[in-house]
Backbone bond lengths (Angstrom), bond angles and torsions (degrees), N, CA, C in turn:
res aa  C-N    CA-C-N  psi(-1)  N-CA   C-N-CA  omega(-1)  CA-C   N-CA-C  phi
1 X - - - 1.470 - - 1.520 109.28 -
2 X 1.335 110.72 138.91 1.446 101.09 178.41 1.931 113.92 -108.02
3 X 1.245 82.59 139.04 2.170 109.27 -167.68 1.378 88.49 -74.62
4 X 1.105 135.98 -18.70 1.440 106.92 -149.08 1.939 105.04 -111.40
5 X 1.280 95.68 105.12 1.862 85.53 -176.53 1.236 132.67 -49.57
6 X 1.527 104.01 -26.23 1.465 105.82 -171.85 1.447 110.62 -102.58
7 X 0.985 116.44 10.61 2.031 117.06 -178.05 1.701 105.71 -56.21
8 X 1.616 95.90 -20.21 2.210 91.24 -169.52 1.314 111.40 -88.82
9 X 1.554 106.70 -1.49 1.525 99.10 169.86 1.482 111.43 -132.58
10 X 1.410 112.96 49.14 1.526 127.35 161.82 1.478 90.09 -102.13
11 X 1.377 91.73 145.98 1.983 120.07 166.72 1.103 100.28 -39.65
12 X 1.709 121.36 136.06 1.134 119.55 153.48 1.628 128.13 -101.42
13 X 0.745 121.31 141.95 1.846 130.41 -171.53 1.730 120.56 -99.16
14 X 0.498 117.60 110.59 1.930 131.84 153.90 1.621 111.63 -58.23
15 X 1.302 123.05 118.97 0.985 113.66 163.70 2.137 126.70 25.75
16 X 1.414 97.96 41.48 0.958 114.81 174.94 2.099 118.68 94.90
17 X 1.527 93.76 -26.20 1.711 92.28 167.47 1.080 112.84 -97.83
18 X 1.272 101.49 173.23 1.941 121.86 -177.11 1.561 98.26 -67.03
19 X 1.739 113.55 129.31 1.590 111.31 172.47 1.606 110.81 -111.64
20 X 1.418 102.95 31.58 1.716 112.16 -176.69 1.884 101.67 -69.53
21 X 0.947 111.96 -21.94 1.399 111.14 178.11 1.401 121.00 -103.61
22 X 0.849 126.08 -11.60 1.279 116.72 149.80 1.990 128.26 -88.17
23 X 1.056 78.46 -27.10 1.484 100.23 167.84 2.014 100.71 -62.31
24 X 1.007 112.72 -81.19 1.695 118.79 161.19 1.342 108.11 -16.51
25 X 1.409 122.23 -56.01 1.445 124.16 -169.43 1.253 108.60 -77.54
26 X 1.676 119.34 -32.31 1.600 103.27 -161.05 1.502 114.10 -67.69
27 X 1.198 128.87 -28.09 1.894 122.35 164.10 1.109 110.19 -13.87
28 X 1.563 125.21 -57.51 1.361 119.05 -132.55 1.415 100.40 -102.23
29 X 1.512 103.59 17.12 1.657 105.08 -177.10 1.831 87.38 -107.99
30 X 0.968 135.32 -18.68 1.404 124.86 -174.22 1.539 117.66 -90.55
31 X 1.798 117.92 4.79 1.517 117.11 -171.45 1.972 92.80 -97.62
32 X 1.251 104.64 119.43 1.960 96.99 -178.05 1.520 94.93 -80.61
33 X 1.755 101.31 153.18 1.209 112.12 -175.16 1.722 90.69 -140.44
34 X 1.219 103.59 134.97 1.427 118.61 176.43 1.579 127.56 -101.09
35 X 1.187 129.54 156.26 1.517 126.83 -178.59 1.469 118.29 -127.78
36 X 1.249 109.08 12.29 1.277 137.81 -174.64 1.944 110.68 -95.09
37 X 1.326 91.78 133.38 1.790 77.80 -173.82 1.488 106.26 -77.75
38 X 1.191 136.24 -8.18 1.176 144.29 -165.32 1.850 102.38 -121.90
39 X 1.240 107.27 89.19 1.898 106.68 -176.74 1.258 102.66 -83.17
40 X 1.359 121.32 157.80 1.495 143.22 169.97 1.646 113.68 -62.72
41 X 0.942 134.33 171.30 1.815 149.81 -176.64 1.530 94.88 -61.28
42 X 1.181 125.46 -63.56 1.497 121.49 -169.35 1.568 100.63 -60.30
43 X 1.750 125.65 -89.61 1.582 92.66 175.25 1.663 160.56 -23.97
44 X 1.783 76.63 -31.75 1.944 97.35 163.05 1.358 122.06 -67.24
45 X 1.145 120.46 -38.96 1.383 125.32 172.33 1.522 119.31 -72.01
46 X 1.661 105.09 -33.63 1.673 115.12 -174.79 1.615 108.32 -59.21
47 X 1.766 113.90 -52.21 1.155 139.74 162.82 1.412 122.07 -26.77
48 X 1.557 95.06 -77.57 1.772 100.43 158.86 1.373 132.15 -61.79
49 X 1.020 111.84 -25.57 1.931 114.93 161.43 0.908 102.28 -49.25
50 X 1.738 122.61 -67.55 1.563 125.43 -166.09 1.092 130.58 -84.17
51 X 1.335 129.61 7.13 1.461 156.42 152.75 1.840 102.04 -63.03
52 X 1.482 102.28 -60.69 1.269 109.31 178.10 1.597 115.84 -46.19
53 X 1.031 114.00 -65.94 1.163 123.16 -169.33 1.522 138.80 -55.26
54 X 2.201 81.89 -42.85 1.779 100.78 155.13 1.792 111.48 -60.40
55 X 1.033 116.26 -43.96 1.365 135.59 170.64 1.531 104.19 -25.60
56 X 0.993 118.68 -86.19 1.510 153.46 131.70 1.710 114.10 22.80
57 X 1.038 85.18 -94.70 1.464 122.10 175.24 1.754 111.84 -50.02
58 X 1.349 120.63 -53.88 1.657 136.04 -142.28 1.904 92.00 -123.20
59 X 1.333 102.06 16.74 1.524 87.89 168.10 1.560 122.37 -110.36
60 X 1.339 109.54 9.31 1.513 122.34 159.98 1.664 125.96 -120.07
61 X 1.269 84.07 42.03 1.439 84.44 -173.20 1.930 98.60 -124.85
62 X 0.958 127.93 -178.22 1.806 129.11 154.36 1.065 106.52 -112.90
63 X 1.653 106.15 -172.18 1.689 109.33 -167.26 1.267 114.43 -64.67
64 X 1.023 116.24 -24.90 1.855 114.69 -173.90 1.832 100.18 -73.84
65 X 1.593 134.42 -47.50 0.908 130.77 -153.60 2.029 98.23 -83.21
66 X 1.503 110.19 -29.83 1.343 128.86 152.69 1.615 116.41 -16.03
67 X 1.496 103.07 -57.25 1.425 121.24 -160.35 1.721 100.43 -69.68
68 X 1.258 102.34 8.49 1.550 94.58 -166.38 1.411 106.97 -115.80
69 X 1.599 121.22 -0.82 0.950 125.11 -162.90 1.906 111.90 -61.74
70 X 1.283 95.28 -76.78 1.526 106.10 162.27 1.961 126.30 -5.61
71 X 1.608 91.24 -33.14 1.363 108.96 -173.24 1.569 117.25 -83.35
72 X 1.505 90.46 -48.07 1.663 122.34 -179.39 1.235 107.32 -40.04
73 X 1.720 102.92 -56.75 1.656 130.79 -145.15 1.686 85.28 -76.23
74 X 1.487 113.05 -53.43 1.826 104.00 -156.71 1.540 97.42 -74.93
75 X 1.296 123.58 -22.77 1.721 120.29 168.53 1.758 120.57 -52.15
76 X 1.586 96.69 -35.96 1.894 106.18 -152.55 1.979 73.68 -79.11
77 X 1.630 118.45 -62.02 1.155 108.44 -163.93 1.773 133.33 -51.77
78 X 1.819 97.67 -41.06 1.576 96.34 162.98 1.281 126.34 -66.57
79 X 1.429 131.44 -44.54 1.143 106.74 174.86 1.825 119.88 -75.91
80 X 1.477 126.43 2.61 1.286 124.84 179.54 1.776 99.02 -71.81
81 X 1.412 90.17 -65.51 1.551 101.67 164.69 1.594 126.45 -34.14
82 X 1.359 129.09 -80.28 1.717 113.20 150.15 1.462 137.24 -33.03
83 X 1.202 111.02 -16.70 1.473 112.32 -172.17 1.837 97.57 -97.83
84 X 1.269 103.59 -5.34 1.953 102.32 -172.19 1.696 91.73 -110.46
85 X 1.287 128.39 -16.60 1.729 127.98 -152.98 1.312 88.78 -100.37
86 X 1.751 121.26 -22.38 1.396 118.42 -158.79 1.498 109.82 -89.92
87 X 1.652 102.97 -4.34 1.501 113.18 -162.13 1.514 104.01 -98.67
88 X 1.380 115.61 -2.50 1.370 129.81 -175.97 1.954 105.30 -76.65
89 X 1.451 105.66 165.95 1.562 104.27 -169.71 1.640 95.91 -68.23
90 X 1.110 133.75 173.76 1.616 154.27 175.49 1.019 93.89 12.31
91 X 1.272 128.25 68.31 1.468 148.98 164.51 1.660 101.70 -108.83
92 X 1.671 94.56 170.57 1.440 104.76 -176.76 1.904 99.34 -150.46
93 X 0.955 113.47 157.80 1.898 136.89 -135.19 1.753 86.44 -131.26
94 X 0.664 116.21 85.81 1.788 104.20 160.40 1.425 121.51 -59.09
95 X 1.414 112.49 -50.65 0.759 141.39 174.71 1.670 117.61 -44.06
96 X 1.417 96.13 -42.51 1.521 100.94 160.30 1.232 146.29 -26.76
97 X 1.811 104.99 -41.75 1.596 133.33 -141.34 1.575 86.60 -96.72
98 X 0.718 145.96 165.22 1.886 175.01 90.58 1.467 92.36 5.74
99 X 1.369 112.30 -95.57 1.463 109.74 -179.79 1.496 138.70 -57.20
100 X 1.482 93.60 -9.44 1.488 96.99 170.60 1.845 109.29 -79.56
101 X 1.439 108.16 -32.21 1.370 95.85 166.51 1.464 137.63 -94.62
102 X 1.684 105.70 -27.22 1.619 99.50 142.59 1.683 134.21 -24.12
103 X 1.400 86.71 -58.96 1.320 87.78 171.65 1.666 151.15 -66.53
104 X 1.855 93.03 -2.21 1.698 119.32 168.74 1.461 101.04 -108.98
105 X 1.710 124.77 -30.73 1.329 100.07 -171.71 1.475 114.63 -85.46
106 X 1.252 110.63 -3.81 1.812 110.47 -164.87 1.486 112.78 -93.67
107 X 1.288 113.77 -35.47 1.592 116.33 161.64 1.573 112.90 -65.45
108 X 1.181 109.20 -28.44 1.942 104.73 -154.89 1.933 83.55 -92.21
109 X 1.341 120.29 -28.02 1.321 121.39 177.31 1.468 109.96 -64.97
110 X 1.586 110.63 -62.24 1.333 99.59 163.83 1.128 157.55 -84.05
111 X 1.582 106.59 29.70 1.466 142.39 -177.71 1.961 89.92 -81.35
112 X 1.392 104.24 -81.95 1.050 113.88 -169.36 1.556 123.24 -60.25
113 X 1.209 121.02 -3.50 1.779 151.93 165.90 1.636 89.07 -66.42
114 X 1.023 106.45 -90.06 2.118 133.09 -159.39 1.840 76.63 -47.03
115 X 1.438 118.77 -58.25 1.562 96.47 -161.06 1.670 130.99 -73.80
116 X 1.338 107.07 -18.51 1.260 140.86 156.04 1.750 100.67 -64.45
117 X 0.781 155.86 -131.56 1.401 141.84 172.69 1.808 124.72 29.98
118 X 1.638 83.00 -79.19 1.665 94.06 163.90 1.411 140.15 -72.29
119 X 1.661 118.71 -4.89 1.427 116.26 172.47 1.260 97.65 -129.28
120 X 1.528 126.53 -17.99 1.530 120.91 -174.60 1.269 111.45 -134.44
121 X 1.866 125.63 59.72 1.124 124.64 -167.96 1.361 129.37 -68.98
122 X 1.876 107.00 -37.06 1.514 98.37 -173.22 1.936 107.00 -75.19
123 X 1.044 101.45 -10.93 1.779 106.71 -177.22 1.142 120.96 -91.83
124 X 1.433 106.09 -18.77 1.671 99.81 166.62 1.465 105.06 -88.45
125 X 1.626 129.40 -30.37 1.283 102.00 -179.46 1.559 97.97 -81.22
126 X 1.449 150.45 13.57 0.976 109.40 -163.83 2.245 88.39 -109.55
127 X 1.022 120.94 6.57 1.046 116.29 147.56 1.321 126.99 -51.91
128 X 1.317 135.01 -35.13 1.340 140.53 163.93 1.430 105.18 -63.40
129 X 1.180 158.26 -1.62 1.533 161.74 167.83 1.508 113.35 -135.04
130 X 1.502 135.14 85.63 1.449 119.64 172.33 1.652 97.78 -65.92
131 X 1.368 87.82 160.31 1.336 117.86 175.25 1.464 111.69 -54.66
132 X 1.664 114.27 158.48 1.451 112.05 179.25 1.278 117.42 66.02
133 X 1.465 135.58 -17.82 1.485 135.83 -162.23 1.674 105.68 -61.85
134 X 0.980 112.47 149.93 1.986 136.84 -170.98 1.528 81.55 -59.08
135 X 1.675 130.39 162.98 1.309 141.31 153.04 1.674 104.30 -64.74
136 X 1.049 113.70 -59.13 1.420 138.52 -166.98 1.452 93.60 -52.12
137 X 1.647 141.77 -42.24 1.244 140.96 -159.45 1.866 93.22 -112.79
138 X 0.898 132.03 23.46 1.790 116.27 176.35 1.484 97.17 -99.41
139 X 1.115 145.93 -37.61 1.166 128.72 163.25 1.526 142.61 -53.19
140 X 0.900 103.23 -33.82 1.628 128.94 168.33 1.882 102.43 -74.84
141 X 1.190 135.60 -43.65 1.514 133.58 -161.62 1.302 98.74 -108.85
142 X 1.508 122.00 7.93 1.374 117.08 153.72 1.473 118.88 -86.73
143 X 1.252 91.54 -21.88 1.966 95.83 -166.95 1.447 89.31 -114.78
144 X 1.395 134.43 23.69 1.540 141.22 144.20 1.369 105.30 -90.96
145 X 1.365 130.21 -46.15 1.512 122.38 -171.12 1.500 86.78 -78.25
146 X 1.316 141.75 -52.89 1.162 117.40 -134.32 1.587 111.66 -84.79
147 X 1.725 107.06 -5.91 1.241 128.05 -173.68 1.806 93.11 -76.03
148 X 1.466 101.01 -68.32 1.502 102.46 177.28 1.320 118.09 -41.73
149 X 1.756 127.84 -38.34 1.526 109.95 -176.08 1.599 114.45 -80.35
150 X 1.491 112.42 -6.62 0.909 115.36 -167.65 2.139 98.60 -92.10
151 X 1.243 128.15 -31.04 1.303 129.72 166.52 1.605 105.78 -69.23
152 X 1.013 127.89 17.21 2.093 114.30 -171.55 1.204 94.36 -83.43
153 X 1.827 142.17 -56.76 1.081 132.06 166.51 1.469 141.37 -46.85
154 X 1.692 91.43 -31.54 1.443 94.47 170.66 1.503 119.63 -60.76
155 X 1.076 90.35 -52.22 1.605 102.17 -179.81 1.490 138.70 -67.18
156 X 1.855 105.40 -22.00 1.469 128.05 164.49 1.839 89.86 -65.69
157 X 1.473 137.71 -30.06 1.277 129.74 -170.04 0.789 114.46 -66.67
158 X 1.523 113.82 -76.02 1.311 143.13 165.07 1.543 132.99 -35.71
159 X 1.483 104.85 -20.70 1.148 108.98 170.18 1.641 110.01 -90.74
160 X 0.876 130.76 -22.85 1.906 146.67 -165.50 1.364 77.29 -88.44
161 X 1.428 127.26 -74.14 1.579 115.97 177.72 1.424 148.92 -9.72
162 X 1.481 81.03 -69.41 1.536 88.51 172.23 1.374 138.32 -84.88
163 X 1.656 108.72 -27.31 1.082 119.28 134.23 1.164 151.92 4.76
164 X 1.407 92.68 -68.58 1.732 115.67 -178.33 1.425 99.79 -116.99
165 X 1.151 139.48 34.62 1.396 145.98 179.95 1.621 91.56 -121.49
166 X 1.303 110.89 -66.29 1.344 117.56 -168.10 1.820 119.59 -81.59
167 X 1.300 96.19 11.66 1.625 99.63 158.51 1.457 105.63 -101.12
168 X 1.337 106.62 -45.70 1.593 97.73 179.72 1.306 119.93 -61.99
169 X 1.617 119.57 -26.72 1.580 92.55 -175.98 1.603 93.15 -93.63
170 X 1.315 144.95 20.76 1.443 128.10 166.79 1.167 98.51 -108.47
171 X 1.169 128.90 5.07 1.840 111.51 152.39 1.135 111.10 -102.41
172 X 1.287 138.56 8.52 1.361 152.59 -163.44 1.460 108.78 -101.72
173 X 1.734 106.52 -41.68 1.431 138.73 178.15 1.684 100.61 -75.56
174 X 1.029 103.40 -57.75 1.518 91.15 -171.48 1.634 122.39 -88.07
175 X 1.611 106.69 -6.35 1.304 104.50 157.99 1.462 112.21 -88.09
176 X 1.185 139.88 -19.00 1.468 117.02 178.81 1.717 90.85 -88.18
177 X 0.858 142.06 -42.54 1.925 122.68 167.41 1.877 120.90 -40.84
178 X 1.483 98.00 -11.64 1.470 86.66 -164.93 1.648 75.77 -113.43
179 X 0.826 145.87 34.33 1.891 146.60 -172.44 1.749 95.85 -134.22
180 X 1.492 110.37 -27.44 1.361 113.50 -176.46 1.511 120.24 -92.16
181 X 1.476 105.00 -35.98 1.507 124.16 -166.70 1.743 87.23 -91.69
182 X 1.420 132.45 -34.11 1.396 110.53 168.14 1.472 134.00 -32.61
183 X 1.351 96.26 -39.41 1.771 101.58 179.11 1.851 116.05 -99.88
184 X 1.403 112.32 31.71 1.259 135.60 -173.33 1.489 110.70 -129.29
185 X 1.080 125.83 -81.81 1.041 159.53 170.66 1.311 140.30 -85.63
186 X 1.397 136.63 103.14 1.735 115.79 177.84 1.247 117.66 -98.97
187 X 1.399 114.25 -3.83 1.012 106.41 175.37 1.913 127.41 -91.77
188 X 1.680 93.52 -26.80 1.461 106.19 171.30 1.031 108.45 -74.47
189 X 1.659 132.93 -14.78 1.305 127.31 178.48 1.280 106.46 -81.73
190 X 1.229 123.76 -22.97 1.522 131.99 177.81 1.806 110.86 -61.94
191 X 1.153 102.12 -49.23 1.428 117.91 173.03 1.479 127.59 -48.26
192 X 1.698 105.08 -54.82 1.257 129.95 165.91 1.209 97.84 -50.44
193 X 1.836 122.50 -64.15 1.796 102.24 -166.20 1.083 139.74 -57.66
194 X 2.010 92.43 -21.99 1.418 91.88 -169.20 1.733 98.24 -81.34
195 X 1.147 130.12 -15.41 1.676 141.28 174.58 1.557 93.26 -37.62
196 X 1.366 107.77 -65.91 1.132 140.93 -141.06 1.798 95.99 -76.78
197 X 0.749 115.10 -55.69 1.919 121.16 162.10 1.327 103.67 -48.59
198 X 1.319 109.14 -73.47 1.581 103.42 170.78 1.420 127.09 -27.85
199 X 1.145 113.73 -84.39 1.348 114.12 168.57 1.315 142.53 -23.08
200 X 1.636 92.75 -45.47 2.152 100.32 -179.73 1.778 88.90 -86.41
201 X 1.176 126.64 1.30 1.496 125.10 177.48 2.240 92.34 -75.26
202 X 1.304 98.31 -54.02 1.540 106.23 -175.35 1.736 102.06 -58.05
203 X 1.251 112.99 -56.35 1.035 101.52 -130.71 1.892 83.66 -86.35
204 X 1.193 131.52 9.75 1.030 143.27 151.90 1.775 119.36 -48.81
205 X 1.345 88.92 -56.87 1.659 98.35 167.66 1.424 124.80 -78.95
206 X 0.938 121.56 -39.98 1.371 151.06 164.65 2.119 87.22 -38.72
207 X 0.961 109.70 -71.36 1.707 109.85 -177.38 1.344 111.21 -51.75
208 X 1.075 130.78 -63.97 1.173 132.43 162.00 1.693 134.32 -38.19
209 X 1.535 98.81 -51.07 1.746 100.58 172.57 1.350 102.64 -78.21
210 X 1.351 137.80 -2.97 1.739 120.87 158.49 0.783 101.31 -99.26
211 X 1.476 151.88 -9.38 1.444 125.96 158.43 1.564 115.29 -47.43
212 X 1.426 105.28 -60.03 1.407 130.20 154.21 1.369 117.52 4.87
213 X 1.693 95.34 -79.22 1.421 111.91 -170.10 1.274 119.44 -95.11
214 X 1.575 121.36 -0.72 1.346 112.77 149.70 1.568 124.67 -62.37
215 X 1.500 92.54 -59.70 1.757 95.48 165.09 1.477 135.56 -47.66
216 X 1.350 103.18 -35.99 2.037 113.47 171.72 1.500 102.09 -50.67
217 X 1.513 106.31 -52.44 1.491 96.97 -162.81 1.210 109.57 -84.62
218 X 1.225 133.43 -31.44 1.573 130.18 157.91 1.480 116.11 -33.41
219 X 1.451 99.15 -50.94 1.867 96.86 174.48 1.203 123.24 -81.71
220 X 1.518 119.25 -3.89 1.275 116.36 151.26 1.389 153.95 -90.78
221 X 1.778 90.19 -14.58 1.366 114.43 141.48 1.625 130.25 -23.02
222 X 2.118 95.47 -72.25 0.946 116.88 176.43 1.925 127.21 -69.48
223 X 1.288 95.65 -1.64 1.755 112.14 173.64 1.280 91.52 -87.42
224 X 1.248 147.45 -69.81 1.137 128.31 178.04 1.298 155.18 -52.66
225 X 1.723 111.33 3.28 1.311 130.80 -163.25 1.413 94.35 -152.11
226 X 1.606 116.18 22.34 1.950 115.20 160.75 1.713 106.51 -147.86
């Protein structure tokens, strides 16, 4: 049994290199794509999922915020996809890492910053000053908004983070208790499993609705700065 909680979200290695990138890549080998004008039930459904969702997603936006869809869609699916591959045995979570999501929320944050700026300048700065504000208080609620726009990425990270940090180590927790209480108990181990079913039942959804909600707020980001 392994003691150590955090071993599932250390780097994993290949024959001595980092396999975070191929690992990253393998998702995109499991979505089927057909060449047939007539696709099978599984593409039909994949299609209509993602119809839905653009649906969904791209109906408060205009044509400029539109243009982003394409982007949205391959974001919501890789990380839905990593967040379900990571739940598998001696698997690994990219998604897990701090910097692995820094590194999607800070560009896609300052995507929608630069475009807000450049097509909607006097309205994005005038988010940094609501209207009506005291003389005496505009200095202070500038360096409050600008603090807040400057945490949106952090926090699109950090929230996917912990998230998916703290499901894995409570199924981690309650499977090494139900590995312990086996040789104690069969019936508390019974209890534990069914916990334990339960749980990868949640944390199943749980992967999916932050894919979700990383992407919502990304596109709402971008509603506000098109």
């Amino acid at each position: 049994m392994n003691e150590n909680l955090f071993t599932s979200f250390t780097h994993p290695t290949l024959l001595g290199l980092p396999a975070v990138v191929p690992i990253i890549l393998f998702p995109t080998l499991l979505l089927p794509t057909s060449k047939y004008l007539i696709n099978n039930r599984l593409i039909t459904i994949q299609q209509n999922l993602i119809q839905l969702i653009v649906k969904q997603m791209m109906m408060i936006h205009n044509i400029k915020g539109q243009t982003w869809s394409l982007m949205l869609m391959s974001l919501i699916i890789f990380i839905a996809t990593t967040n379900l591959l990571g739940l598998l045995p001696h698997s690994f979570t990219p998604t897990a890492q701090l910097s692995m999501n820094l590194a999607m929320a800070i560009p896609l944050w300052a995507g929608t910053v630069i475009t807000g700026l450049r097509f909607k300048t006097k309205s994005s700065l005038a988010h940094f000053l609501p209207q009506g504000t005291p003389t005496l208080l505009i200095p202070m609620l500038v360096v409050i908004e600008t603090i807040s726009l400057f945490i949106q990425p952090v926090a699109l990270a950090v929230r996917l983070t912990a998230n998916i940090t703290a499901g894995h180590l409570l199924m981690h927790l309650i499977g090494s208790a139900t590995l312990v209480l086996s040789t104690i108990s069969l019936s508390m181990t019974s209890l534990t499993l069914v916990l334990l079913v339960l749980l990868t039942i949640l944390e199943m959804a749980v992967a999916l609705i932050q894919a979700y909600v990383f992407t919502l707020l990304v596109s709402l980001y971008l509603h506000d700065n098109t």
